[in-house]
Each structure stands twice: as C-alpha cells, then as structure tokens.
Backbone as XML, in Angstrom:
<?xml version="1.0"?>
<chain id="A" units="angstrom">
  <residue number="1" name="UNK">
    <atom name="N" x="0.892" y="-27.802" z="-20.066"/>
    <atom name="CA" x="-0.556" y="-27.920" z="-20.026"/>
    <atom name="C" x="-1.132" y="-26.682" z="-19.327"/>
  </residue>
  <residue number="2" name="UNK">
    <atom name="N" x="-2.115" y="-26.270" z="-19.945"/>
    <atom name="CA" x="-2.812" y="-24.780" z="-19.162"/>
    <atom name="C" x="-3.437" y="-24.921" z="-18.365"/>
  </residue>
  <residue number="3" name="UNK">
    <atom name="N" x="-3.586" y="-23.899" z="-17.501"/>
    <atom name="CA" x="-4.027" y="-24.152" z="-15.626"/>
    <atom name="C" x="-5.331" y="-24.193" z="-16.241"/>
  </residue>
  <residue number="4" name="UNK">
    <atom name="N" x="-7.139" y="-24.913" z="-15.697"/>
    <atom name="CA" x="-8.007" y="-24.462" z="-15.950"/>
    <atom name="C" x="-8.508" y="-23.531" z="-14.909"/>
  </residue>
  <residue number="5" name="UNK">
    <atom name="N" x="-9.799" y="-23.082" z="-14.835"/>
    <atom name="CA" x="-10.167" y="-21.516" z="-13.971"/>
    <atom name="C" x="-9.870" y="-22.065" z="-12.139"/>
  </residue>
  <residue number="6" name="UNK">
    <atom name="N" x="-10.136" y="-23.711" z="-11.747"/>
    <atom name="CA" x="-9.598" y="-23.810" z="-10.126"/>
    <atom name="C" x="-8.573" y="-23.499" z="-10.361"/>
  </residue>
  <residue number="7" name="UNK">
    <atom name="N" x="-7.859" y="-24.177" z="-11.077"/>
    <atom name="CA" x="-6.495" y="-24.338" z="-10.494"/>
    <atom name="C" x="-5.780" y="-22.862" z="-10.181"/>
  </residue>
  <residue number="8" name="UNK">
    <atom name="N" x="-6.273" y="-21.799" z="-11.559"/>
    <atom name="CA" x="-5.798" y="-20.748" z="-11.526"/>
    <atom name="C" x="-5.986" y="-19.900" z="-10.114"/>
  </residue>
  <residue number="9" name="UNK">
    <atom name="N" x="-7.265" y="-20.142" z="-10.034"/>
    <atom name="CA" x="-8.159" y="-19.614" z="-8.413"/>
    <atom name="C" x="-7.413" y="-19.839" z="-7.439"/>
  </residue>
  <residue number="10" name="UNK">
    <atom name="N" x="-6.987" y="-21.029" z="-7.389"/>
    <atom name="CA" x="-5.905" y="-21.850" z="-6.349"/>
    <atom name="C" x="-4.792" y="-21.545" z="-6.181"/>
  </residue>
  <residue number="11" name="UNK">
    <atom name="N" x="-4.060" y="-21.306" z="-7.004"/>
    <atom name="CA" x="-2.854" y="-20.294" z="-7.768"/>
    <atom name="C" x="-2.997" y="-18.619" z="-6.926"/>
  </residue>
  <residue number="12" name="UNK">
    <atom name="N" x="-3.866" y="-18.627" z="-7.461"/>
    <atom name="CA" x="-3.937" y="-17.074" z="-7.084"/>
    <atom name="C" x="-4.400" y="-16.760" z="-5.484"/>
  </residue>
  <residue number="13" name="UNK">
    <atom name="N" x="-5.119" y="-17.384" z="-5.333"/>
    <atom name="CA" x="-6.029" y="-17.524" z="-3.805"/>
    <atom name="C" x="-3.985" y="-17.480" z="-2.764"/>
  </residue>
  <residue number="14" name="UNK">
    <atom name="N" x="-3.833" y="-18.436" z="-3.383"/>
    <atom name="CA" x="-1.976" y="-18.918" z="-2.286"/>
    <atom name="C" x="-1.246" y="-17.279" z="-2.079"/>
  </residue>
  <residue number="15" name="UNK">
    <atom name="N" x="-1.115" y="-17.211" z="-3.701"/>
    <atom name="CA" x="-0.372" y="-15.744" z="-3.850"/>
    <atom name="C" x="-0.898" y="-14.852" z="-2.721"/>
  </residue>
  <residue number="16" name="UNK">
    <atom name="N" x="-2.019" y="-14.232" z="-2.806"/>
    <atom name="CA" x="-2.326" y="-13.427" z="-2.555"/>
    <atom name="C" x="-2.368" y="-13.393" z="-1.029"/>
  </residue>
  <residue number="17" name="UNK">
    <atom name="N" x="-2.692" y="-14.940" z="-0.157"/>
    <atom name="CA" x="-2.506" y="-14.913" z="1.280"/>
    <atom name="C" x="-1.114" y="-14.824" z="1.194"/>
  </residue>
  <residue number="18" name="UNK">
    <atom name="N" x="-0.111" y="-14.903" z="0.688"/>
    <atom name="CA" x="1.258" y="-15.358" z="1.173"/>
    <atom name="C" x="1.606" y="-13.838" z="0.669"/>
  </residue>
  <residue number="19" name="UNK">
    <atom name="N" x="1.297" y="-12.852" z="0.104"/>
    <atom name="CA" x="1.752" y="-11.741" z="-0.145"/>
    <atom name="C" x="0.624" y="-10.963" z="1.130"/>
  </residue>
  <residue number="20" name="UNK">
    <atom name="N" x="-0.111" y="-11.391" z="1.596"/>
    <atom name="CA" x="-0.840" y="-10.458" z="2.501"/>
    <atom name="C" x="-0.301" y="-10.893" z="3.867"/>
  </residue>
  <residue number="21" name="UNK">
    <atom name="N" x="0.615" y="-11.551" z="3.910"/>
    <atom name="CA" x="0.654" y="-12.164" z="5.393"/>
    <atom name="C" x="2.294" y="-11.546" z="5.162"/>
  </residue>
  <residue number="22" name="UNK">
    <atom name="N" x="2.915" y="-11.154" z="4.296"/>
    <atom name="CA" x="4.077" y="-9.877" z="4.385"/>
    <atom name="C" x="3.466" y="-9.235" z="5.173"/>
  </residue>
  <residue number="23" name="UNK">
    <atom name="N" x="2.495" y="-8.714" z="4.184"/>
    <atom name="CA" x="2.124" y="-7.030" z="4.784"/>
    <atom name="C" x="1.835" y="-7.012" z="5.998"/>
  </residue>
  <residue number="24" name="UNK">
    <atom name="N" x="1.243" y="-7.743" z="7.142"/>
    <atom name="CA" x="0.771" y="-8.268" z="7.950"/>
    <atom name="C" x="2.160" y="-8.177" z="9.340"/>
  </residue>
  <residue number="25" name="UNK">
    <atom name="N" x="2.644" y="-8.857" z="8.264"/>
    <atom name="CA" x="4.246" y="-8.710" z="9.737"/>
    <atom name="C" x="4.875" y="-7.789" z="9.136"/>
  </residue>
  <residue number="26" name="UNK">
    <atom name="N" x="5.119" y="-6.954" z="8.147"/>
    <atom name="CA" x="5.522" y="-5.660" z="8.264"/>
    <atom name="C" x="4.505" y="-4.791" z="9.464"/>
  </residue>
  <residue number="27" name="UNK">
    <atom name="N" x="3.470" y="-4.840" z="9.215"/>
    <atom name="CA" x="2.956" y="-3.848" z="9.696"/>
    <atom name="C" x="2.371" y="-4.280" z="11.249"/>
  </residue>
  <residue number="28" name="UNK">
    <atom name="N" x="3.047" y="-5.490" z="11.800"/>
    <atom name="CA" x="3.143" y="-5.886" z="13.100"/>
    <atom name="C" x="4.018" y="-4.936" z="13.775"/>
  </residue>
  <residue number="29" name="UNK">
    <atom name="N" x="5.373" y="-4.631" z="13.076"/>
    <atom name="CA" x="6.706" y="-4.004" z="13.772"/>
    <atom name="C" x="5.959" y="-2.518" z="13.737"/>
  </residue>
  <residue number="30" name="UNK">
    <atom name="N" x="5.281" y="-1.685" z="13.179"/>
    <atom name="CA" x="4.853" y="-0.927" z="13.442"/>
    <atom name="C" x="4.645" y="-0.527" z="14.634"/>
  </residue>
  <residue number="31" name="UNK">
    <atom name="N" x="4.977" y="0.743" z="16.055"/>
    <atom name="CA" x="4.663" y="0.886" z="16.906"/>
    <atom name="C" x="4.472" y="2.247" z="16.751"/>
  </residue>
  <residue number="32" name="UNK">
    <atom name="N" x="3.058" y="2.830" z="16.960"/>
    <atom name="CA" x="2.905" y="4.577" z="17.305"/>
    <atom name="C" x="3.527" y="4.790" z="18.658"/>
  </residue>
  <residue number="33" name="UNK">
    <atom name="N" x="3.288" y="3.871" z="19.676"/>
    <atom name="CA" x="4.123" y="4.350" z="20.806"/>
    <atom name="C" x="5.198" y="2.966" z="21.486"/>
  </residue>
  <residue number="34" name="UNK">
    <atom name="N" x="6.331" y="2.846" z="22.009"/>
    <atom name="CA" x="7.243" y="1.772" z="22.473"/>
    <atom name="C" x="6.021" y="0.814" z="23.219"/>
  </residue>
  <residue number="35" name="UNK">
    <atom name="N" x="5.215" y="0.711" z="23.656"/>
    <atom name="CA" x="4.341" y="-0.346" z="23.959"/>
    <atom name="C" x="3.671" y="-1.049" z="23.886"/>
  </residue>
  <residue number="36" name="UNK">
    <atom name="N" x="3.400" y="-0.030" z="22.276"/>
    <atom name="CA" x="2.036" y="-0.823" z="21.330"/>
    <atom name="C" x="2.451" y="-0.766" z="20.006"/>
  </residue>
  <residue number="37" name="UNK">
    <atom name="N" x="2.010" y="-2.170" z="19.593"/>
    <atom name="CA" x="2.190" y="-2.146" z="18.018"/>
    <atom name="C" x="0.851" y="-2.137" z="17.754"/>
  </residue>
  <residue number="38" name="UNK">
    <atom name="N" x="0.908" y="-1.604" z="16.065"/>
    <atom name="CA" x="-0.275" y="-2.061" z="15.169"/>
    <atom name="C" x="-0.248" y="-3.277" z="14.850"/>
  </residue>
  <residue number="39" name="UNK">
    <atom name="N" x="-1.837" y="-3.673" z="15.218"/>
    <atom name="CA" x="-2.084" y="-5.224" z="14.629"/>
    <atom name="C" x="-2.499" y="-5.220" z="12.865"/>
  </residue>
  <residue number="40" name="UNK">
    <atom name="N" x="-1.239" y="-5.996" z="12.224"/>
    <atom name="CA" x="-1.444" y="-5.754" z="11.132"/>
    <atom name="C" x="-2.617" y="-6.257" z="10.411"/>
  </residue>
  <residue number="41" name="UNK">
    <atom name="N" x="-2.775" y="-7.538" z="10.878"/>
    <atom name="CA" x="-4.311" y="-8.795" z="10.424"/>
    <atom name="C" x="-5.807" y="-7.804" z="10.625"/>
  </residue>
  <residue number="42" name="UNK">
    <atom name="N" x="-5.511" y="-6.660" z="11.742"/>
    <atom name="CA" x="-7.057" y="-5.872" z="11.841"/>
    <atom name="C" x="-6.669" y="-5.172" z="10.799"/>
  </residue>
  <residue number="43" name="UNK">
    <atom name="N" x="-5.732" y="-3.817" z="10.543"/>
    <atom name="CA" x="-5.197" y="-3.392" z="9.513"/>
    <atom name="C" x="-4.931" y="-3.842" z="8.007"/>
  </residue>
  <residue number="44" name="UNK">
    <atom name="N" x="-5.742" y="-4.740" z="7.811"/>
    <atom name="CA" x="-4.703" y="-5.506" z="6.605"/>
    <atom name="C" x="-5.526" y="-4.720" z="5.188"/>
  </residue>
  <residue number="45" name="UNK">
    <atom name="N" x="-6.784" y="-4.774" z="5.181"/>
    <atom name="CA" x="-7.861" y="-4.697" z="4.251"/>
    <atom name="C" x="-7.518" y="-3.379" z="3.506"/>
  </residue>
  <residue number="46" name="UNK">
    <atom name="N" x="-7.751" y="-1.900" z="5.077"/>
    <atom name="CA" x="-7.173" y="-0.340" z="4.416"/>
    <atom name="C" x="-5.582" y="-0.866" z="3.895"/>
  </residue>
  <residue number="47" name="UNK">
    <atom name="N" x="-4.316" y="-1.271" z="4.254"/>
    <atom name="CA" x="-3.073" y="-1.817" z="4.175"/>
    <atom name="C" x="-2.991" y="-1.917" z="2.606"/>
  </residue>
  <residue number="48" name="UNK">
    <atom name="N" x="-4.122" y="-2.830" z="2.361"/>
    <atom name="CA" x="-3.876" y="-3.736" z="0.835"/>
    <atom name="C" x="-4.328" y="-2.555" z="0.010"/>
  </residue>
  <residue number="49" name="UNK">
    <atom name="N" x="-5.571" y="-1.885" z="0.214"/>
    <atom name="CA" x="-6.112" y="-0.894" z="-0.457"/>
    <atom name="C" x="-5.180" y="0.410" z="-0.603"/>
  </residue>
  <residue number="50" name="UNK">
    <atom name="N" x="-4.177" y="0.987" z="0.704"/>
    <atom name="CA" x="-3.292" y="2.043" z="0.464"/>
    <atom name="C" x="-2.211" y="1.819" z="-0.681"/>
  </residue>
  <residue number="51" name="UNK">
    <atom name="N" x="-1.712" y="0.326" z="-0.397"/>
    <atom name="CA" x="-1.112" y="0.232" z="-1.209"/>
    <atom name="C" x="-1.276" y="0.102" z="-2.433"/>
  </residue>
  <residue number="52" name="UNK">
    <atom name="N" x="-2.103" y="-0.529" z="-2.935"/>
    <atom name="CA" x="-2.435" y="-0.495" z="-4.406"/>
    <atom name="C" x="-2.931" y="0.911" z="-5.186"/>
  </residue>
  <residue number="53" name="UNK">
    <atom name="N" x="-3.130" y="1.744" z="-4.148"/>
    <atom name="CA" x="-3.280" y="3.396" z="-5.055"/>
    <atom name="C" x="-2.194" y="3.985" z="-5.142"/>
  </residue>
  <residue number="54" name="UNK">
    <atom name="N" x="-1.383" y="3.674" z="-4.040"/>
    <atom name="CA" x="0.207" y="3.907" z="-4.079"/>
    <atom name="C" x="0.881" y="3.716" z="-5.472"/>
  </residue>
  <residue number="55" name="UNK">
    <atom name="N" x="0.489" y="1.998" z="-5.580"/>
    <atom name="CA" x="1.110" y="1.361" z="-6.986"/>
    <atom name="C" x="1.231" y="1.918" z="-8.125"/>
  </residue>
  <residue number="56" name="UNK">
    <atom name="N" x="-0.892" y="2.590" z="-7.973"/>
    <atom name="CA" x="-1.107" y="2.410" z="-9.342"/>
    <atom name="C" x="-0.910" y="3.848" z="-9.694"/>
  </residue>
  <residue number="57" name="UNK">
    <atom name="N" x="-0.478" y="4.744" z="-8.489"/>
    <atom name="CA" x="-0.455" y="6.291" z="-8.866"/>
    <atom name="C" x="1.252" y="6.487" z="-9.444"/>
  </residue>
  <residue number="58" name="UNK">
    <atom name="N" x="2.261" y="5.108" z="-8.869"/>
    <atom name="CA" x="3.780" y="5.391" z="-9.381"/>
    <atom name="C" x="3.352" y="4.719" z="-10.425"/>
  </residue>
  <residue number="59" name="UNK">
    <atom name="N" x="2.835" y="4.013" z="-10.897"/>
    <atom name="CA" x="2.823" y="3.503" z="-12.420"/>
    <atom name="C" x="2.350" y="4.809" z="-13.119"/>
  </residue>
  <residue number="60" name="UNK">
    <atom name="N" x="1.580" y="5.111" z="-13.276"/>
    <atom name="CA" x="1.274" y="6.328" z="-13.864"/>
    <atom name="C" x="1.330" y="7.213" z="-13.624"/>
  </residue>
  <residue number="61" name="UNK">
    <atom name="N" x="2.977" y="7.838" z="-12.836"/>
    <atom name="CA" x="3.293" y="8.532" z="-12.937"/>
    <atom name="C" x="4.382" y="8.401" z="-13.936"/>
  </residue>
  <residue number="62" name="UNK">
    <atom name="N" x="5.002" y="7.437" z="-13.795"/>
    <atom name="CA" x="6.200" y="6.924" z="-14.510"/>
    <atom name="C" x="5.451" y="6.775" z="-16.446"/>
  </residue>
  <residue number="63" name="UNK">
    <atom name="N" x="4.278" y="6.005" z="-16.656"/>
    <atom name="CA" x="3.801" y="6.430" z="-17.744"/>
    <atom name="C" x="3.540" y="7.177" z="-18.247"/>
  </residue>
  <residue number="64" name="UNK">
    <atom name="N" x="3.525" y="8.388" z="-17.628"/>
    <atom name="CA" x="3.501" y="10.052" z="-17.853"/>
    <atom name="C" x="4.494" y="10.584" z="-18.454"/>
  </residue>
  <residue number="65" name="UNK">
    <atom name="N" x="5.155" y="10.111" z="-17.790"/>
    <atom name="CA" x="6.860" y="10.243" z="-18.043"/>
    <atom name="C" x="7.592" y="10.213" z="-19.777"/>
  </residue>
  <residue number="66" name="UNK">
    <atom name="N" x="6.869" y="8.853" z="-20.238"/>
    <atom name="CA" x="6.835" y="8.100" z="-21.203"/>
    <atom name="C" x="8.463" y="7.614" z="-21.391"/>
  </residue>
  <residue number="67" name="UNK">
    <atom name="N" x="9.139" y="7.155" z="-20.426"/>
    <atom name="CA" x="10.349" y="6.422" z="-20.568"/>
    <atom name="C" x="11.362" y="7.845" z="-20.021"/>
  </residue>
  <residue number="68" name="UNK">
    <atom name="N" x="10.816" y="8.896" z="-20.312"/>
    <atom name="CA" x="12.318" y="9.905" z="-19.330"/>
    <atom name="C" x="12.587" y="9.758" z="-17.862"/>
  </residue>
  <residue number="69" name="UNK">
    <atom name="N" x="13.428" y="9.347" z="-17.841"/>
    <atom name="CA" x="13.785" y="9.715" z="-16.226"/>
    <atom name="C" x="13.592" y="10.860" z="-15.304"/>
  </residue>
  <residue number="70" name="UNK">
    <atom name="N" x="12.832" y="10.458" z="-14.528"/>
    <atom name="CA" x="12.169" y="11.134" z="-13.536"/>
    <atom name="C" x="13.179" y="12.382" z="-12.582"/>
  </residue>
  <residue number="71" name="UNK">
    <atom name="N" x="12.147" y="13.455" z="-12.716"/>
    <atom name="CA" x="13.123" y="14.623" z="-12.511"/>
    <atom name="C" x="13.792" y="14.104" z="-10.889"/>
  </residue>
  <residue number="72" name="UNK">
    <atom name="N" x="14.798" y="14.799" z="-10.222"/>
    <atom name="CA" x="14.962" y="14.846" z="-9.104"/>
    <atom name="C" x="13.983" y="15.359" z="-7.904"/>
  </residue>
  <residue number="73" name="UNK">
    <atom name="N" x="13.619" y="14.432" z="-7.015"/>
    <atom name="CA" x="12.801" y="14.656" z="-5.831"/>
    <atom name="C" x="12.779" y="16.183" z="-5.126"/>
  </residue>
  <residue number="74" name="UNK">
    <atom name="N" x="14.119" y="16.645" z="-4.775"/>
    <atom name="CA" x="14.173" y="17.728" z="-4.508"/>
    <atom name="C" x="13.692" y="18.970" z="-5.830"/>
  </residue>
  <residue number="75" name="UNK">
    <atom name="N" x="12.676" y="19.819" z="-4.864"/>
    <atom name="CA" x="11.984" y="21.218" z="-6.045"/>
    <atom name="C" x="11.727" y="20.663" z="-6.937"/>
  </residue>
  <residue number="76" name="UNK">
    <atom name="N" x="10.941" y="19.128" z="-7.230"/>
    <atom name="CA" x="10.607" y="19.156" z="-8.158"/>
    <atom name="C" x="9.282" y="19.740" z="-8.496"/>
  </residue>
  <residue number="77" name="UNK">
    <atom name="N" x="8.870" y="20.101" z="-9.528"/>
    <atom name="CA" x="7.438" y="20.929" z="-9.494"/>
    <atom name="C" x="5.963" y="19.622" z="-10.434"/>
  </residue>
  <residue number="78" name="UNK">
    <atom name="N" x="6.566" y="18.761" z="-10.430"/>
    <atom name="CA" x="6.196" y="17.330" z="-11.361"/>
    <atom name="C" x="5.505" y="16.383" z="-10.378"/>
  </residue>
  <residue number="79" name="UNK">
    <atom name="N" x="6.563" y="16.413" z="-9.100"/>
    <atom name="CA" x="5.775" y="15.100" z="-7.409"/>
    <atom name="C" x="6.712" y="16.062" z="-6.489"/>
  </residue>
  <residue number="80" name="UNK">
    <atom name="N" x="6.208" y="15.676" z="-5.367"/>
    <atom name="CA" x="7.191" y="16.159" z="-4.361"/>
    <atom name="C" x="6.788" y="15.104" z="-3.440"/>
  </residue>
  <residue number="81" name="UNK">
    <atom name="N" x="7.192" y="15.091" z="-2.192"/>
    <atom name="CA" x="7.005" y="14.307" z="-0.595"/>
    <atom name="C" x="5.780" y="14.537" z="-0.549"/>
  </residue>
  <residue number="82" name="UNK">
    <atom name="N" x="5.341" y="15.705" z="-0.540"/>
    <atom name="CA" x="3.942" y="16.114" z="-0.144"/>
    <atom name="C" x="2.541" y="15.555" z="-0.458"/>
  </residue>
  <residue number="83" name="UNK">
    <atom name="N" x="3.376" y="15.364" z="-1.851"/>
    <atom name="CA" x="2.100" y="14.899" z="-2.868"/>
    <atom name="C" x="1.765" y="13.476" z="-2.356"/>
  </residue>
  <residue number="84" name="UNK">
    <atom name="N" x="2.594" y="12.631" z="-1.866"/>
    <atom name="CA" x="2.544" y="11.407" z="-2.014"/>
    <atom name="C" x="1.763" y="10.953" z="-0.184"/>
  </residue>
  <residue number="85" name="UNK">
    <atom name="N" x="1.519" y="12.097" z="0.341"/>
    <atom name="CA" x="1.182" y="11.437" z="1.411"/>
    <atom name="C" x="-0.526" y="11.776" z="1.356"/>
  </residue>
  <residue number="86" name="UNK">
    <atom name="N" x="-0.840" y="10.535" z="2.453"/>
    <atom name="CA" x="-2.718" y="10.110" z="2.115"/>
    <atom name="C" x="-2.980" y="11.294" z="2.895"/>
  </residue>
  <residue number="87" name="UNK">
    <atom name="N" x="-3.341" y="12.081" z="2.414"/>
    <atom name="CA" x="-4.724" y="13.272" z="2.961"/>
    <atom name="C" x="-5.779" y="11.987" z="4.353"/>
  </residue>
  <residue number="88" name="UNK">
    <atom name="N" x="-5.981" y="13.336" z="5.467"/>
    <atom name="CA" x="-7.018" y="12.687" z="6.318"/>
    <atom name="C" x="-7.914" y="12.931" z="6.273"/>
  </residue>
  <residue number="89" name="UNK">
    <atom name="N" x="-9.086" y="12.084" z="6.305"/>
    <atom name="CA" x="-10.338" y="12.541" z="5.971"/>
    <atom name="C" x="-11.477" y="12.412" z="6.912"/>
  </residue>
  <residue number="90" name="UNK">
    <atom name="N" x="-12.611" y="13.076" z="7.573"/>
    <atom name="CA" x="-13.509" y="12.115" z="8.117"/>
    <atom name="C" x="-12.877" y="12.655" z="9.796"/>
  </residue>
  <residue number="91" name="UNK">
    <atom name="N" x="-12.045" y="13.426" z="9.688"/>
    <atom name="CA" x="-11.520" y="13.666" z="11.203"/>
    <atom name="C" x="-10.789" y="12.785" z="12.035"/>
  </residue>
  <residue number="92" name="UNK">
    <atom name="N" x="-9.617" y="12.475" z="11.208"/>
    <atom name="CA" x="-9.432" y="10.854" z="12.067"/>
    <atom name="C" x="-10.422" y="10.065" z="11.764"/>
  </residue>
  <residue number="93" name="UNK">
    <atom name="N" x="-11.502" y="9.555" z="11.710"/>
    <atom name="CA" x="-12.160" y="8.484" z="12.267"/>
    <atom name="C" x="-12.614" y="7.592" z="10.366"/>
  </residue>
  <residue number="94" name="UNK">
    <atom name="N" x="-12.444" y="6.584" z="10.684"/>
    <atom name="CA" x="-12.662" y="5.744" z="9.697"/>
    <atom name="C" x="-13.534" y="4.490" z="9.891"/>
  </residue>
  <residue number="95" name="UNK">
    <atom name="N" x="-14.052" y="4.025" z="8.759"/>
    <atom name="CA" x="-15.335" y="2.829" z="8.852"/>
    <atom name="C" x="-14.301" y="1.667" z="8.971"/>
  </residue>
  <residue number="96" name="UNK">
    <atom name="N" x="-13.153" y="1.922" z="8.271"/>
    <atom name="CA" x="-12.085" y="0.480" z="8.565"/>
    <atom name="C" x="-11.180" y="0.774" z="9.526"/>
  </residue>
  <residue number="97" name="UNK">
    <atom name="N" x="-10.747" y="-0.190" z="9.869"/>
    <atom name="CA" x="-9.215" y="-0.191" z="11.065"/>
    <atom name="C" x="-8.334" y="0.732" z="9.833"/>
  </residue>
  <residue number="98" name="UNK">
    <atom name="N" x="-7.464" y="1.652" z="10.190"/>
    <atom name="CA" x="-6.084" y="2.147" z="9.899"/>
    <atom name="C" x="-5.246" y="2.170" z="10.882"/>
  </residue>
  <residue number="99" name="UNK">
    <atom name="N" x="-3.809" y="2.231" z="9.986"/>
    <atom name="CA" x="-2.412" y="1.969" z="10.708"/>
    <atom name="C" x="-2.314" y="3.243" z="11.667"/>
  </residue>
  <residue number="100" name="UNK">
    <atom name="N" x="-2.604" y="3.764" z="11.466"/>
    <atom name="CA" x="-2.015" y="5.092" z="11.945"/>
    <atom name="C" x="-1.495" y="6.230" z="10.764"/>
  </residue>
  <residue number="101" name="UNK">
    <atom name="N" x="-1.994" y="7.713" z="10.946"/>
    <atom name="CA" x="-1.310" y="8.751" z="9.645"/>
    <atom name="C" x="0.793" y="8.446" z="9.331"/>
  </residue>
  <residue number="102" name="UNK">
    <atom name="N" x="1.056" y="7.732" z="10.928"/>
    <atom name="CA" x="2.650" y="7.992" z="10.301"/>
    <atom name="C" x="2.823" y="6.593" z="9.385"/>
  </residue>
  <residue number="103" name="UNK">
    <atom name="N" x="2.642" y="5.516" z="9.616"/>
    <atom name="CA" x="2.213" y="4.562" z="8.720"/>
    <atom name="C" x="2.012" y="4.457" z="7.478"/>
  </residue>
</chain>
C-alpha cells in the first residue's frame, strides 16, 4: 500500500533527525584545542549545508567522468586536495555557527 503525503513527511521528518544527530556526535569529538570541543547541535545547520555541496560537487564530478575511473589523486590536473577544501570568506566571521576551517 503507498505511503500518503503524512506518512511520507513522517518517514522523512525520522530520517533526516536520525541522520542529523550522526552528524551531531561526529562533530561533538571534534576538538580545535584538548579542552574544547565543537558543539555539534550549534554547528549542525552550516554541517548539513557543507556537506551536501561536498556531495553534490563528488557526484558531478564522477558524472563528468561518465563511468571512467577517476584519475589518481596525486598531480592530478582534473581535482586535487586543494580543490576540495571550503575557501574562507567574510574574514573568519560568519552569520552561522561553523566548525572550525580544520573541520
């Protein structure tokens, strides 16, 4: 029998706390210094948002690709390390909580 639009809502509403409350205690163990962790629950919102550009930039990179296997990481001239890390913007300072740049 097919979910109608609550149930689906309901469905999805669960998912999405129970996949955000990962991210949440991953990013509890986070410490910039041995005394302090990042609170992941203030962090969570930029968290969900880094990651999903993350996602959607390896998906289409890999669709780029069109099924070849992806050159080797090292010299590649296609992605490198570099590419993949978030640019800072704004001077440090942001309208949302962030983890921290090593994060």
């Amino acid at each position: 029998m097919p979910l109608d639009d609550t149930q689906r809502e309901d469905r999805d509403f669960k998912h999405l706390k129970a996949s955000s409350q990962q991210l949440v205690a991953q990013y509890d163990t986070y410490k910039p210094f041995p005394d302090l962790a990042v609170k992941g629950q203030q962090t969570l919102g930029e968290n969900i948002a880094d990651l999903a550009g993350l996602t959607a930039s390896y998906d289409a990179y890999h669709r780029a690709s069109r099924g070849k296997p992806a050159p080797p990481w090292t010299g590649s001239p296609a992605i490198s390390n570099s590419s993949l890390v978030m640019p800072r913007t704004g001077g440090g300072r942001h309208a949302t909580p962030h983890s921290g740049n090593e994060f």
